[in-house]
Every structure is written in C-alpha cells, then in structure tokens.
C-alpha positions, 0 to 999 in steps of 0.5 A, a space after each residue: 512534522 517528522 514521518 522517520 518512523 512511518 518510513 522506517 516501518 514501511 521500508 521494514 514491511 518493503 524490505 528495503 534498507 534506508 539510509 538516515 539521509 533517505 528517511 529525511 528526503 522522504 519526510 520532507 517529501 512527505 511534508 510537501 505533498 501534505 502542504 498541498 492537501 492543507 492548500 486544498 482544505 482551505 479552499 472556497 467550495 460553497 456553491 459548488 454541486 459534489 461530482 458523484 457520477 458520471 452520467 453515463 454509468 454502467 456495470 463494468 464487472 463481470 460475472 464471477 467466474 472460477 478458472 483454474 490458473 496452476 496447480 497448488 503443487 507448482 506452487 509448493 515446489 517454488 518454496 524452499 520452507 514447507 511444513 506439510 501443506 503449509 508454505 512458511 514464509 518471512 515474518 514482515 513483523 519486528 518487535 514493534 507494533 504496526 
C-alpha cells in the first residue's frame, strides 16, 4: 500500500519538507510495521483470559487544582502577530481536506 499522501499531509501539519525519496522510505516503512499488525491479527487467542487490570490498581490522579504559571501578557509579548487580545498564528491547512 502506498501512505505518499498520509505523509505529505502529516509532514504539511509538521512543517517539514520531504523529499520523494524520504515519502517513499517512509511508506515502506510504514508497510512494514502494518505487516507486523497482520501477523499479530492472525494469531491464535481462544482460551486466553484478556489482561484488563492489574491487581494492584490505584488512583494515580491527583486532585485538580488551578496554579497560576505566567502572566498572559508574557505570552502576548513573545508573538510577533497580534489583533487585539488575540495571538494570530500559521494556518497548518492547505487547499486540501485533512
């Protein structure tokens, strides 16, 4: 299966160039793990109990708690592109749909 045009839309969302011969590096890569999901599919499972938990669970989140980590106008000074108290940023979307 060819993934040239999965990449391409994820190296466009990355902001990375590529170059054809890393797209087709990639996809071949990408074939390869796939293979390995196809190998995992077809083996034999029946009489095996699924993993659910671990017997020892406990909560491990904490209580939601809000902290103040730096003022908003620290934030608005890094941008160059402002409107107002908006921050305008690099539309990640081409002419294409994702």
């Amino acid at each position: 299966m060819d993934f040239k045009k999965e990449i391409e839309k994820i190296s466009v969302l990355a902001r990375i160039e590529l170059s054809e011969k890393d797209k087709t590096k990639f996809s071949k890569e990408l074939n390869k793990i796939l293979d390995h999901f196809n190998i995992l599919q077809k083996a034999d499972v029946k009489g095996i109990q699924p993993f659910l938990t671990h017997s020892e669970s406990r909560n491990v989140f904490r209580n939601d708690e809000a902290k103040t980590c730096f003022g908003k106008e620290i934030l608005k000074d890094d941008f160059l592109d402002k409107q107002g108290n908006y921050l305008k940023i690099k539309s990640v979307k081409k002419e294409w749909e994702l």
